[in-house]
N, C-alpha and C positions, 0 to 999 in steps of 0.2 A: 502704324506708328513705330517709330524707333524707340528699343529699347534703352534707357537713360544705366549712363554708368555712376555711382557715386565715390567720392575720393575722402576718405577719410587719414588729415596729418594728424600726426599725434607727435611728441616731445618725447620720446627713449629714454631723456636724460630723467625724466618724470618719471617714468616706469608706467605709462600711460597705454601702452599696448596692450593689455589685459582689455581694458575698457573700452578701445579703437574695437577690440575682436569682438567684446561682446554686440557691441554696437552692428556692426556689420552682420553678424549673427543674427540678430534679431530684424534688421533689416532684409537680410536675404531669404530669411523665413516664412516673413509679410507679406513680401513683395517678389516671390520667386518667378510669376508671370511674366511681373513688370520691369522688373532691371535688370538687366543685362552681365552686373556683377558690383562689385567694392574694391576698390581697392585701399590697402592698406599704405601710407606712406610717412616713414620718420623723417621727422621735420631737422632741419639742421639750424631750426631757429630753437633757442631755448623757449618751454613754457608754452608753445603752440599746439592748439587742437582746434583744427577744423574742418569742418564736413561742408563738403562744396557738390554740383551737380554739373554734370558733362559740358552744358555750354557755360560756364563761368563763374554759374549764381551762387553764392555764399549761401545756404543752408545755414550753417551756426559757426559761430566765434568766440573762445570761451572770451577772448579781452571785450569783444562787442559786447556778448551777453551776458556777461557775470557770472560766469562759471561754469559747468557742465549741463546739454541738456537731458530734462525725463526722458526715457526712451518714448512713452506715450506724444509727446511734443513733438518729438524728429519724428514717427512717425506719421502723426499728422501732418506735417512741413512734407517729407519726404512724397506723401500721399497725392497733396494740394498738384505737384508737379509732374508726379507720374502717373496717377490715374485719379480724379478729381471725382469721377464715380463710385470708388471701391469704398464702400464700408470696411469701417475696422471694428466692429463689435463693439465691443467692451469697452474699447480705447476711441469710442469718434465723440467728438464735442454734444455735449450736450443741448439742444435744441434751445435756442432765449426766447 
């Protein structure tokens, strides 16, 4: 299976790059098996943050979603796409 790259925009004029790193950070921590890498990219749209995956899929939007997500969240999200197997400990949904 190919390894998935993820793209994270963020808004510089936000000063939102601290957060895009953390973010990638923790994802590439997670997931160091499974992706391929992160890229980081300043948006030259005002106010945009969003984390998209190699073939096109939108992951998260802060205008879609209301704001920023938990990392536990995108991790999950992140997970669902690249390896549907992998336990997150700590961080996987709780059984209904």
């Amino acid at each position: 299976m190919e390894k998935k790259i993820i793209t994270i925009e963020y808004c510089p004029k936000c000063g939102w790059l601290l957060r895009a790193a953390y973010m990638a950070q923790e994802l590439l921590t997670t997931f160091s098996e499974e992706l391929k890498g992160v890229t980081l990219i300043p948006s030259e749209v005002t106010g945009r943050f969003q984390i998209g995956i190699q073939e096109g899929e939108m992951l998260f939007d802060r205008k879609r979603d209301g704001g920023f997500p938990e990392i536990k969240a995108l991790k999950q999200k992140v997970r669902d796409f690249v390896a549907p197997e992998k336990s997150l400990g700590h961080s996987d949904k709780k059984s209904e």
